[in-house]
C-alpha positions in Angstrom: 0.0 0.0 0.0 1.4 3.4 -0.9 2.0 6.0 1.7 2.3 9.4 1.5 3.0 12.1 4.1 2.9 16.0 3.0 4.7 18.5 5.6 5.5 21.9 5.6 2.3 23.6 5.3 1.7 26.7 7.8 0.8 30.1 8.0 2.3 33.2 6.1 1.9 36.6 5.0 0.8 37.4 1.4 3.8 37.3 -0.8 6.0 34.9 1.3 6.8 31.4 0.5 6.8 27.9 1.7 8.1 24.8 0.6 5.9 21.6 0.7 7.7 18.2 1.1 5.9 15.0 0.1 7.4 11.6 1.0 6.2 8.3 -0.3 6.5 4.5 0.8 5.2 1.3 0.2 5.4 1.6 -3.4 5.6 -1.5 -5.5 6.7 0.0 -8.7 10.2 1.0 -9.7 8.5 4.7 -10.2 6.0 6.7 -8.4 4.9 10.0 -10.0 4.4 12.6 -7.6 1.6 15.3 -8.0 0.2 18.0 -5.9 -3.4 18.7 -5.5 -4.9 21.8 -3.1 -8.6 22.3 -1.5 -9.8 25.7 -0.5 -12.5 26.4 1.7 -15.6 25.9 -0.1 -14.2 24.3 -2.8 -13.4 21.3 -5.2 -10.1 20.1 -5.3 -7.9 21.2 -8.2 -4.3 19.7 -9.8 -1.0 22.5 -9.4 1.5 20.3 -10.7 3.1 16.6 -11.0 6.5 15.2 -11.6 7.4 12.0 -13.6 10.1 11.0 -11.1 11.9 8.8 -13.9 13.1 11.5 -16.0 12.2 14.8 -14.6 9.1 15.7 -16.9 7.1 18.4 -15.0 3.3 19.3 -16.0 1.9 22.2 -14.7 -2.0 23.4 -14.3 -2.9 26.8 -15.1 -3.6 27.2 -11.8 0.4 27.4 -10.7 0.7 30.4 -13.2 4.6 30.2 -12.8 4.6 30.6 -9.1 4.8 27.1 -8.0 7.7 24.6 -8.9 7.9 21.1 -8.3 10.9 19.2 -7.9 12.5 15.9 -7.0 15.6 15.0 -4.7 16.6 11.3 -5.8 18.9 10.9 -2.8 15.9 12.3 -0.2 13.3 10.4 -2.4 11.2 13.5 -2.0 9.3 15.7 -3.9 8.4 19.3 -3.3 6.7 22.1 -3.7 8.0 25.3 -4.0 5.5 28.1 -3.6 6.4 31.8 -4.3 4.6 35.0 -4.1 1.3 33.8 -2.5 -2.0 34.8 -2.2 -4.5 34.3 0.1 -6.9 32.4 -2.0 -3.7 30.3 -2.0 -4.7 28.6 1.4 -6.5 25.5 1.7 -5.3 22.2 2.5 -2.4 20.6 0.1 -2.4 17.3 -0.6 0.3 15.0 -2.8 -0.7 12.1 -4.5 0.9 9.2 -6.1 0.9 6.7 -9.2 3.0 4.2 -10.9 1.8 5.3 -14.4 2.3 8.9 -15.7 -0.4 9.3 -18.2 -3.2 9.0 -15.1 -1.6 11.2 -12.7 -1.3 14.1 -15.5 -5.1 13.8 -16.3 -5.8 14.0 -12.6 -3.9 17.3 -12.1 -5.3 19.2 -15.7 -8.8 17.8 -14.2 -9.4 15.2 -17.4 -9.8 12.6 -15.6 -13.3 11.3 -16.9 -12.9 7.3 -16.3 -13.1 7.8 -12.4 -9.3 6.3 -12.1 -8.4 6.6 -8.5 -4.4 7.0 -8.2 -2.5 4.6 -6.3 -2.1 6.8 -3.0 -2.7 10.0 -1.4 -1.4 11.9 1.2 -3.4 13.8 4.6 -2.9 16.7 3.4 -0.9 19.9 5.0 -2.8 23.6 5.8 -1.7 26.4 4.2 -3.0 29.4 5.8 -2.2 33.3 3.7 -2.7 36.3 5.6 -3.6 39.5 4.1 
């Protein structure tokens, strides 16, 4: 069973940053593409970005408009998030989430995924509070 943990998450002022950490376990695949999702208040969960942990390959949703950046450390087998410049409608809860194929995970972030596949894992998510 595929684990996931997020950390990192907290509270900061508009325009500061954070970095998200997601860590993974359990995985019975040589790979496990990473993506990260967020939830505001009041709202349906939407895809920010994923990362195809075998070669680097990064897809983005409009909705990281060049502020977020995802990236891998191979020897931490972790995956971040990098957020820049935020916003308050930037908090809400973040969550990671995992899969051994790539194709699946990328739908799930751009929000085409119309079959109902469910990825192999997700995380509890981390709060990510932005003050005005």
């Amino acid at each position: 069973e595929v684990q996931l943990v997020e950390s990192g998450g907290g509270l900061v002022q508009a325009g500061g940053s954070l970095r998200l950490s997601c860590t993974a376990s359990g995985s019975p695949y040589d790979y496990l593409h990473i993506g990260w999702f967020r939830q505001a208040p009041g709202k349906e969960r939407e895809g920010l970005s994923c990362i195809n942990v075998e070669d680097g390959r990064v897809v983005n949703a409009d909705a990281v408009k060049g502020r977020f950046t995802i990236s891998r450390d191979k020897v931490e087998d972790t995956v971040y998030l990098q957020m820049d410049n935020l916003q308050p409608e930037d908090t809400g809860v973040y969550y990671c989430a995992a899969d051994g194929a790539w194709a699946p995970l990328v739908h799930e972030v751009l929000g085409e995924n119309h079959s109902g596949y469910k990825l192999d894992g997700w995380g509890q998510g981390t709060q990510v509070t932005v003050s005005s």
